[in-house]
C-alpha positions in Angstrom: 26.8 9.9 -22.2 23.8 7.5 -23.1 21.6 6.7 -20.4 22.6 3.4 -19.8 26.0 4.5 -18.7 24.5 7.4 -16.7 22.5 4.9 -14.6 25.3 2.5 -14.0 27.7 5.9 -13.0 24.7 6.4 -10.9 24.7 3.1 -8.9 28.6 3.6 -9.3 28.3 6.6 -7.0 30.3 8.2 -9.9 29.4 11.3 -11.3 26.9 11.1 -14.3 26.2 14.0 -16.7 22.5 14.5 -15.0 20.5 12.7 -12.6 19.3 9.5 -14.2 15.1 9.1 -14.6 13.6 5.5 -14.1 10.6 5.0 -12.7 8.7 1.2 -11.9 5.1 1.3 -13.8 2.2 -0.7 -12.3 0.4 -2.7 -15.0 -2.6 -0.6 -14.9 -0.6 2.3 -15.7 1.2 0.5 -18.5 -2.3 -0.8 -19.8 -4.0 2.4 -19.8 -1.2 4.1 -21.8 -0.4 1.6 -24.3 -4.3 0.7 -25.2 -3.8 -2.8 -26.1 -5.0 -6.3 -25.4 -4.3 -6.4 -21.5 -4.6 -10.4 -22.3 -2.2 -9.9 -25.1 0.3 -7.5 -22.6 0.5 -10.1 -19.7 0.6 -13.5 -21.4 2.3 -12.4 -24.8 6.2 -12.2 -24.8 6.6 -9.7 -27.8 3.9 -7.9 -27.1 5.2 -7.1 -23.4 8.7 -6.7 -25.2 7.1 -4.0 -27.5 5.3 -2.2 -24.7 8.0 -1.8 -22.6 10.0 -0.4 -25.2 7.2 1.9 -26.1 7.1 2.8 -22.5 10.4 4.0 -22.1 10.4 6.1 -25.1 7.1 7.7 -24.3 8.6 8.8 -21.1 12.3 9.3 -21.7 13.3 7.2 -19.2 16.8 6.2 -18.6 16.3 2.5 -17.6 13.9 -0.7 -18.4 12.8 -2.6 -15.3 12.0 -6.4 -17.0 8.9 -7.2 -14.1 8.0 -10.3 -16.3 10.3 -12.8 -17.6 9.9 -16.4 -18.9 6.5 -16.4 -21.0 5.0 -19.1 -22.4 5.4 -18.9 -26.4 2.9 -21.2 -26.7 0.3 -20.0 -24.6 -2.5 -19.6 -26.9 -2.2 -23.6 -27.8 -3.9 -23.4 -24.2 -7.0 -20.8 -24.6 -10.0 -22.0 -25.6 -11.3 -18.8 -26.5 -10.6 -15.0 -25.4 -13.9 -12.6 -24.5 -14.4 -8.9 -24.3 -16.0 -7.2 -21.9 -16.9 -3.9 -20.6 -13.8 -3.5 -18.3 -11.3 -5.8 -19.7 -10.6 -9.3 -21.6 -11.6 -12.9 -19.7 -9.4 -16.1 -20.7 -10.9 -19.2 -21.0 -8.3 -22.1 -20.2 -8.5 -25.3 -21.7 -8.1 -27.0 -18.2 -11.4 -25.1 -17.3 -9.8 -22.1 -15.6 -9.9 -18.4 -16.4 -8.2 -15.4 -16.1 -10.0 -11.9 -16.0 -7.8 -9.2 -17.6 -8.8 -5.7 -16.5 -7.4 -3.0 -19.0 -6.4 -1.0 -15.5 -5.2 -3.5 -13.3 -3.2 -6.6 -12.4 -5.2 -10.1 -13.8 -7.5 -12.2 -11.2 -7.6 -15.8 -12.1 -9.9 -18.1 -11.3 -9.4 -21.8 -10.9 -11.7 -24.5 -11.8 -10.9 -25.8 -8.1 -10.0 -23.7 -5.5 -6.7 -24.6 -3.5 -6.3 -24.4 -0.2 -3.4 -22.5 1.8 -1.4 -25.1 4.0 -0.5 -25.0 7.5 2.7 -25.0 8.4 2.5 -28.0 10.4 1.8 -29.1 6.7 4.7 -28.4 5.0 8.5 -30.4 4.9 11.1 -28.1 4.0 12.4 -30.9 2.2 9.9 -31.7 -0.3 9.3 -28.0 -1.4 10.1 -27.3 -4.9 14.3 -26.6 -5.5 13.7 -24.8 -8.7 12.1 -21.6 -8.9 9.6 -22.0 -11.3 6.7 -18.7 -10.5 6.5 -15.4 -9.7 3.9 -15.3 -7.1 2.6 -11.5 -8.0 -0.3 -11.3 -5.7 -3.2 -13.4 -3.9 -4.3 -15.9 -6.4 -2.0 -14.5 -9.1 0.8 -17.0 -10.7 3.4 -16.1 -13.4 4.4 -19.4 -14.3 7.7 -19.4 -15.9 8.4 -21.2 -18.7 12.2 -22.8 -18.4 12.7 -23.4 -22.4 12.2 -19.2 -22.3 13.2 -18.5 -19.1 15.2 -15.5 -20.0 15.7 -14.5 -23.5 13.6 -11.3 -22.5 16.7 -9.4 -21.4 18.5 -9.7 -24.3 16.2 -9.3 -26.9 15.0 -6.0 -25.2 18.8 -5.4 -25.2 19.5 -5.5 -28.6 16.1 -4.0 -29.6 16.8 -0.9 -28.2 20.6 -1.2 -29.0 22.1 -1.2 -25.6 21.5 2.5 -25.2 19.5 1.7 -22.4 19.8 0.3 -18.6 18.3 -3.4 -18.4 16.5 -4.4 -14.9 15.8 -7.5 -13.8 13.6 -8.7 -10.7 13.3 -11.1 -8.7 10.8 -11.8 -5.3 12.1 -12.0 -2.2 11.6 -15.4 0.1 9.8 -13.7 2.3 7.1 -13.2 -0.3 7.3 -16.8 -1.8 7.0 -18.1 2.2 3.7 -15.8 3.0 2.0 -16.8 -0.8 2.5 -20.6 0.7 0.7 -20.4 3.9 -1.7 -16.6 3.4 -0.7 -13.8 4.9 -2.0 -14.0 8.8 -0.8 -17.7 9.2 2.5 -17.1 7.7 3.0 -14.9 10.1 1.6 -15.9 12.6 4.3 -19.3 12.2 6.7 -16.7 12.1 6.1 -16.7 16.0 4.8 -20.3 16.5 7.5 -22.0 14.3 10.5 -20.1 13.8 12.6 -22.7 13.3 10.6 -24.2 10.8 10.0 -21.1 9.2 13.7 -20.4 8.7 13.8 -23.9 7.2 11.3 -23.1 4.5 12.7 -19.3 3.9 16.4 -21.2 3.5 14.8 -23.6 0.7 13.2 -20.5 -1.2 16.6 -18.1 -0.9 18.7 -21.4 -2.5 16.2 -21.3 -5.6 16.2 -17.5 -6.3 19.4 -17.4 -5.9 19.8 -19.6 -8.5 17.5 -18.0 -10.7 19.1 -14.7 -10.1 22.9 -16.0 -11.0 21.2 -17.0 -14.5 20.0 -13.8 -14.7 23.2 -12.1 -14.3 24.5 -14.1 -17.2 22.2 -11.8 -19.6 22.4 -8.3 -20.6 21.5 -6.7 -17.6 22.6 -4.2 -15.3 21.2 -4.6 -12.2 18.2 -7.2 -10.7 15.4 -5.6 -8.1 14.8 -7.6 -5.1 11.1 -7.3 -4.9 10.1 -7.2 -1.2 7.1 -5.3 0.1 6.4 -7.1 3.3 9.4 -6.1 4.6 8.3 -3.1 6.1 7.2 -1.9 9.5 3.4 -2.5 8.5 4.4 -6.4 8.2 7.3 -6.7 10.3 8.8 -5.4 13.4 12.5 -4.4 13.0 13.8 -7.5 15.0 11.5 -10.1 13.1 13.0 -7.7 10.0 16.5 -9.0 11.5 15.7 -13.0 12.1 13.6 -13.4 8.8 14.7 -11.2 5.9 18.2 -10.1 6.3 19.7 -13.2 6.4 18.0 -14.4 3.5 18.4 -11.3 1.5 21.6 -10.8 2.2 23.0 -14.4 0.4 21.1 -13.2 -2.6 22.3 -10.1 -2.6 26.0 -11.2 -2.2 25.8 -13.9 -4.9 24.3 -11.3 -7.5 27.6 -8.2 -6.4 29.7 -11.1 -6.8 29.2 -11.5 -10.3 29.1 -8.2 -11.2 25.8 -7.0 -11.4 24.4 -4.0 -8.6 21.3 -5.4 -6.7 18.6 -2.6 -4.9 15.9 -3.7 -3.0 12.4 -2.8 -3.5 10.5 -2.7 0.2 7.4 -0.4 0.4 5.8 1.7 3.1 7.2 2.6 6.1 11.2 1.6 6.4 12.9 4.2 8.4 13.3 2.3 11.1 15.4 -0.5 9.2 17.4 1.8 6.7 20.8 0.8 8.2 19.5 -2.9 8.7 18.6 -3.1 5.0 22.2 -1.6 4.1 23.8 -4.3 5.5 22.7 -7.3 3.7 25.0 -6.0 1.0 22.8 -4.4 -1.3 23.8 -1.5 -3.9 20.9 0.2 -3.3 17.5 1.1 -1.8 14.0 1.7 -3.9 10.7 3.4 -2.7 11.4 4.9 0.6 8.3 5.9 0.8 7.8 9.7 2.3 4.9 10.3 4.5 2.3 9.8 4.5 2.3 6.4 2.7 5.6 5.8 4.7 8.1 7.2 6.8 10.9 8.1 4.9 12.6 11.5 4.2 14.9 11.6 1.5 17.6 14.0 3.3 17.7 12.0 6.4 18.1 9.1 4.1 20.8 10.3 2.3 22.9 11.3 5.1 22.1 7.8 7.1 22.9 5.6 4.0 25.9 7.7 2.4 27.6 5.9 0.0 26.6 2.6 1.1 23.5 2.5 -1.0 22.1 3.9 -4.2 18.9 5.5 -3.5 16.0 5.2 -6.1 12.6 7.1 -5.2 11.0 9.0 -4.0 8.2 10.9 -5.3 4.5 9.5 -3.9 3.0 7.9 -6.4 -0.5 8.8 -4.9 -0.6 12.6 -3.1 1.9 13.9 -5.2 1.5 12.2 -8.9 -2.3 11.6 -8.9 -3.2 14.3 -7.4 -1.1 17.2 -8.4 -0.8 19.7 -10.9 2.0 19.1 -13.4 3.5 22.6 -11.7 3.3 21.0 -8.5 4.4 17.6 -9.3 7.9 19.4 -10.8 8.4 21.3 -8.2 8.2 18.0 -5.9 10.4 16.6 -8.0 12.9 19.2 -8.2 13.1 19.4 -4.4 14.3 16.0 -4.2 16.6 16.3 -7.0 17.8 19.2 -5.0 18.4 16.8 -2.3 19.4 13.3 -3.8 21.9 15.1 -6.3 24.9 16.1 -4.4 27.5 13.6 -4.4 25.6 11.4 -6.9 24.2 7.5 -6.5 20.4 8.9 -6.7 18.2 8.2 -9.2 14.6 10.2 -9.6 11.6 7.8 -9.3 8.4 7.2 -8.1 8.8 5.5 -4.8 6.4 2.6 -6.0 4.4 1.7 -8.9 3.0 4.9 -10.7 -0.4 4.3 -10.1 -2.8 3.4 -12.5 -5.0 6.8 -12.7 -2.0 9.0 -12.9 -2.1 11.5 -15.8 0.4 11.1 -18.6 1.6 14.8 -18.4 2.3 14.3 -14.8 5.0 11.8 -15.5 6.0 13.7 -18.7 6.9 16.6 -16.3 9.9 14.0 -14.8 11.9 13.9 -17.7 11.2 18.0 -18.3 12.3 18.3 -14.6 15.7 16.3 -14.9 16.5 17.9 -18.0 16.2 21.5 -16.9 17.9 20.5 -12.6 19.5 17.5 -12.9 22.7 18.4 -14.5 25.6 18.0 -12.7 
């Protein structure tokens, strides 16, 4: 069995040969093992092709999860000039912007003019944008995607690695795409002020990634991650949860099982109180449940709440258990919760969010080591 077909057994909830390892890297983690341009690595579409791959085979992973798709070819035709410094590589923009790189951590661009968040007494529904054109990855921090490459990624990684290998999409969740367009406290505080408006804007961004995501399911993929992190308790209460994400979520999710392709979403922190609400918007499966203390979640009492209704994909803490322990400790960790999430299959071992940028090498070595000597079924 080749570990593509052991993941998709996985999220089949039939029985694979072993438990399947795939973990989600952050780009400081990625950067720091890979030594390359970080410039190069976030604006370069072969070069992020190549490093992924390299990834992967570093770490014996099981799976690829494509976080970036839709690059610019072209981009240098844009740079003025690209500068080394101490900590990492700044782009200079022909249009007078710039982009610092860091060669640990996610880019922080800087605009020639600053633009300011809108109010939502601002905003017509009507007159946002229908097609999905960025991925809004953090404060401040635009993937523009480029539609005459919007998704060649997936096959070309595909065929690189000569479909041995589980393909991942991801998409962001309209939640995230509704708090980037008004800042985090005003979104939600409009949540409470204007909920009708609100749902108005959160319809308009669901109808474009759904879109986007039923053209990604015409590509060599396997499944598509549902990015969502403010969908847990630290964000949201579990009624708010209810009103403002499952809905929206849910058509996604529905419109991506319906042609095929499994769907898990990605929600970080603490979601124990919304494991059942999550389940129903249809998706295949769950990623991160986080266990304390970064969140709430135990993996038993997960497994027994969610059944066969859900994959589950987590959940070792990136932080107290990766970055800070031993590579004896950090196996035994992870046997534990193979221990738990094996029986009766549909778990796959992974970090419950991004491995952190500091964590050592060996530690995550010591996964694939783990799942081969416990994870056999």
């Amino acid at each position: 069995m080749n570990s593509r077909e052991r993941i998709i057994k996985t999220m089949n909830f039939e029985e694979p040969d072993r438990v399947p390892l795939m973990c989600q890297f952050s780009i400081g983690f990625m950067l720091k093992q890979l030594k390359i341009s970080p410039a190069e690595f976030w604006f370069d579409h072969k070069t992020f092709i190549d490093g992924l791959i390299e990834l992967r085979s570093i770490f014996k992973f099981d799976g690829i999860l494509v976080s970036l798709h839709g690059h610019n070819l072209n981009w240098r035709k844009n740079v003025l000039r690209i500068a080394k410094e101490s900590k990492g590589e700044r782009v200079f923009w022909s249009n007078g912007d710039e982009t610092f790189c860091p060669d640990n951590d996610l880019p922080y661009h800087i605009p020639k003019e600053k633009n300011q968040k809108l109010n939502i007494e601002d905003i017509n529904p009507d007159k946002l944008h229908e097609e999905i054109d960025y991925i809004p990855v953090s404060q401040g921090l635009y993937f523009h995607l480029d539609k005459d490459n919007l998704l060649s990624i997936f096959n070309e990684i595909f065929d690189k690695t000569e479909q041995q290998y589980s393909i991942h999409g991801e998409i962001t969740s309209p939640l995230d795409y509704f708090m980037d367009l008004l800042g985090h406290e005003s979104s939600l505080l409009a949540l409470i002020d204007e909920p009708e408006k609100c749902k108005d804007i959160l319809q308009k961004y669901t109808d474009g990634i759904k879109n986007l995501a039923l053209k990604m399911c015409e590509q060599n993929i396997d499944a598509i991650k549902i990015s969502s992190p403010y969908a847990g308790a630290g964000f949201l209460s579990r009624s708010f949860y209810k009103e403002f994400v499952l809905p929206y979520e849910t058509q996604i999710t529905k419109a991506i099982r319906e042609k095929g392709k499994h769907v898990y979403i990605h929600t970080c922190g603490s979601i124990g109180d919304r494991l059942e609400l999550i389940a129903e918007s249809d998706t295949s499966g769950l990623e991160c449940l986080d266990p304390p203390p970064i969140g709430d979640c135990d993996l038993e009492d997960a497994k027994k709440r969610l059944g066969k209704r859900c994959f589950i994909k987590g959940n070792i803490d990136s932080v107290n258990t990766l970055l800070k322990k031993s590579i004896q400790e950090v196996k035994e960790d992870a046997r534990k919760r193979i221990e738990i999430g094996k029986p009766g299959g549909g778990f796959i071992l992974s970090t419950a969010c991004s491995i952190a940028p500091d964590v050592p090498r060996e530690n995550i070595l010591a996964l694939y080591d783990t799942v081969e000597e416990y994870g056999w079924y």
